[in-house]
N, C-alpha and C positions, 0 to 999 in steps of 0.2 A: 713736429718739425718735418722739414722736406729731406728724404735722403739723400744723401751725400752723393754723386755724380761717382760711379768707376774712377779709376787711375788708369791713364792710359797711356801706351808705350810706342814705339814708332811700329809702321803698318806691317807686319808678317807677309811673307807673300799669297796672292789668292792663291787657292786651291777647289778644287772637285772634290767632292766629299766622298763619290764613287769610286775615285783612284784612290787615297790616300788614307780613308779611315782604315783602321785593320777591324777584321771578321774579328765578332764576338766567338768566345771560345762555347761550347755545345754542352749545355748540361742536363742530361738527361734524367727525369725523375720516374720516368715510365716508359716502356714505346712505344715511340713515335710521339712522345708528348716531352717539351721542354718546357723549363723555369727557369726564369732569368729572376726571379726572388733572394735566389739564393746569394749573399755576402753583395747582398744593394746596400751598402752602410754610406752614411752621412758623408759626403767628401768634407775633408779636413779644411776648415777655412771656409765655412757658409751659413749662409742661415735658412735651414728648412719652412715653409711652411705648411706641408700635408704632403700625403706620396698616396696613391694607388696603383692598383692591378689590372689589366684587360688582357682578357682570354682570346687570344686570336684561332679561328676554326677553318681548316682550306676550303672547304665547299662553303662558305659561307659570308656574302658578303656583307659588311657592319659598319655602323657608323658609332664611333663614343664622343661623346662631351664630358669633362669633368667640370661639370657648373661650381660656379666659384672660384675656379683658376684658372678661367682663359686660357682653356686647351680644347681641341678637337682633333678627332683622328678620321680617316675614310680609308676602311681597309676593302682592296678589291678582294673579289672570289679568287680562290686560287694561290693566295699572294705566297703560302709558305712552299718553300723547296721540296722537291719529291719525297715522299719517304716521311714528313712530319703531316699528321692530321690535327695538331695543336701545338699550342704556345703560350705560356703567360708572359707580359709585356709588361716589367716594373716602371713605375712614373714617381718622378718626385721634382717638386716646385720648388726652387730655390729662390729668396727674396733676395738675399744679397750675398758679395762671397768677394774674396781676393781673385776677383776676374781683370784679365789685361785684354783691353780693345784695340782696335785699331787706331792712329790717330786722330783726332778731329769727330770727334762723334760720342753721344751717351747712350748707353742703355735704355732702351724704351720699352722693354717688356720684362717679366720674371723670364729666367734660366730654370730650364728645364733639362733634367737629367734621366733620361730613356733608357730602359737598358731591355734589350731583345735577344735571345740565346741563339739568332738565329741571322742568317742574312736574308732578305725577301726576294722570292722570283720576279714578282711583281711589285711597284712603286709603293709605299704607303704614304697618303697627302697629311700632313700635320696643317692645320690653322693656330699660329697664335695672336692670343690679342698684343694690342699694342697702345701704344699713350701718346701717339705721337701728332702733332697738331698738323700733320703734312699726308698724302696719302700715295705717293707715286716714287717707282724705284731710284727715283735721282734723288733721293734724299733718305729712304727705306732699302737696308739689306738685312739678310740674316748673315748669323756668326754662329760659328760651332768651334768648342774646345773636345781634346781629347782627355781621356778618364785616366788623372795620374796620381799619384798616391803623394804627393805634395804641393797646396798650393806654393804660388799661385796657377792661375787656370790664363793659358793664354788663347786666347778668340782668333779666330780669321775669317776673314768675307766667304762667302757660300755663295757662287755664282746663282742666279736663276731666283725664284720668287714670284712672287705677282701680290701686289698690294690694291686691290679694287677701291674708288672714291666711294667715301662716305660708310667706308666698312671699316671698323678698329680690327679686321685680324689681317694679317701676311699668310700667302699660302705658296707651301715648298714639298713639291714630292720628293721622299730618300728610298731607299733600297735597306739600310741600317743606319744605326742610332746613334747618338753621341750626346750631350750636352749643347743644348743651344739656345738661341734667344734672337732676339732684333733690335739693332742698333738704329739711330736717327742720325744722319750726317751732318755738321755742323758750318760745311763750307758756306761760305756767305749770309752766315746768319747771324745778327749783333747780339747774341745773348743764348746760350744753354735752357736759361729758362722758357725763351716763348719758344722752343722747340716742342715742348713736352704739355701735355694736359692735366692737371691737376686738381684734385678733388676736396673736399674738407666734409668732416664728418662731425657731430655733434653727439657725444653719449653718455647719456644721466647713469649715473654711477647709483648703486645703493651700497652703502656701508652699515652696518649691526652696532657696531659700538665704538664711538657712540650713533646714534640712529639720524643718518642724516643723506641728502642725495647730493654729491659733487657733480659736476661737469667734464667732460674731457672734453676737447676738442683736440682733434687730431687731422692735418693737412700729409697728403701723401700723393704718390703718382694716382691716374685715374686708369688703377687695373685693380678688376675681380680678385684675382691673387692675393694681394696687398691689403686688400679693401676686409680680405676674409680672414687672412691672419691679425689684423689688428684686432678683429670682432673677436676670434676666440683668442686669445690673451687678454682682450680684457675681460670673457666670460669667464676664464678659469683663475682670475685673481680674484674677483668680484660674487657676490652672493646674486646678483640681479641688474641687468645691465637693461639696456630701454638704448633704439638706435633711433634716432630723429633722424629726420632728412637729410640728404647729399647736394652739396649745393661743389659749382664749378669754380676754380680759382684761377684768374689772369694774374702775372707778372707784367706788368706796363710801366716801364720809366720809374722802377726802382717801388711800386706803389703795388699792393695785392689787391684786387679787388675780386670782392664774393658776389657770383652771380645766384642771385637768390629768387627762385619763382613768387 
């Protein structure tokens, strides 16, 4: 099934993310070396699907992808505050969660939960992907919530961005972290559905007893994220799973149709 569309509330006011998010507090596990690992736990009201690590180093500039969940990071040289020559950078990919958007608009990407022990001197460029059937910012922003210890989680518009044609990610330089994602605007559009791209997937199930191969099919957004948590959930139900091809889904006049090579 397709998931369920956010709940969403009337619009927060915008905000800078450089004025108003607060400084992560500093935890030190060595010096000059921070971990931001430490009490990264599940926010309350979500649904995980993977987290990792990336070691950020001053002299050194890096690029990370975490393939399979439509993320990318571009850290300049330099980018940590004097006095730190490292950093651990926790990542965790949220599929779904008690999030409040702005009015008039869905979720187009996974919510992403960043957490860096530190503020950067220099910008750090995030790319995420996105599912959205539009690619220019009159229809594309990003949203970012602050880390509170009950949901729900309330979003606000994040000035700035750049969403290039024919590229599924959004790119937003921050200074520091917080929860965020990218919302698809709905003004003038007849329908939430042909906003967003959609994917369908086919997977031969093996079952032991008794000895037989079922089918799943499974329709979801068309993000990596999504795409890689359905895979392992059904690996780790299942003794042997087999992925068949990915074909595209149009919503058209109430009618699904599967674009099949």
């Amino acid at each position: 099934t397709v998931p369920a569309s956010p709940q969403i509330e009337s619009e927060p006011h915008k905000f800078d993310v450089r004025q108003t998010v607060p400084a992560s507090p500093q935890i030190e596990s060595e010096p000059h070396k921070f971990d931001a690992s430490a009490e990264f736990s599940i926010p309350p009201g979500t649904d995980p699907a993977g987290e990792t690590q990336l070691i950020i180093e001053t002299n050194k500039k890096s690029y990370f992808q975490w393939k399979g969940y439509g993320l990318k990071l571009h850290i300049p040289e330099n980018a940590l505050p004097p006095g730190v020559h490292q950093c651990n950078v926790a990542i965790r990919a949220l599929l779904f969660g008690q999030f409040r958007l702005p009015p008039n608009c869905i979720l187009a990407s996974s919510v992403y939960q960043i957490k860096a022990p530190v503020n950067f001197d220099r910008p750090v460029t995030l790319e995420i992907q996105h599912c959205s059937s539009f690619d220019s910012t009159a229809h594309l922003s990003f949203v970012v919530a602050y880390a509170t210890s009950e949901p729900p989680y309330h979003f606000q518009k994040l000035e700035g961005g750049d969403f290039p044609s024919s590229y599924s990610y959004g790119s937003i330089s921050l200074d520091h972290f917080c929860f965020i994602g990218i919302i698809q605007w709905l003004r003038g559009l007849f329908s939430s559905r042909t906003a967003l791209q959609y994917c369908a997937q086919l997977y031969r199930i093996f079952q032991q007893n008794p000895v037989v191969w079922g089918l799943h099919f499974v329709i979801t957004k068309d993000l990596d994220c999504q795409i890689t948590a359905i895979r392992k959930k059904l690996e780790e139900e299942h003794s042997e799973v087999q992925v068949d091809d990915q074909f595209l889904v149009e919503f058209q006049d109430n009618v699904i149709t599967l674009s099949i090579p």
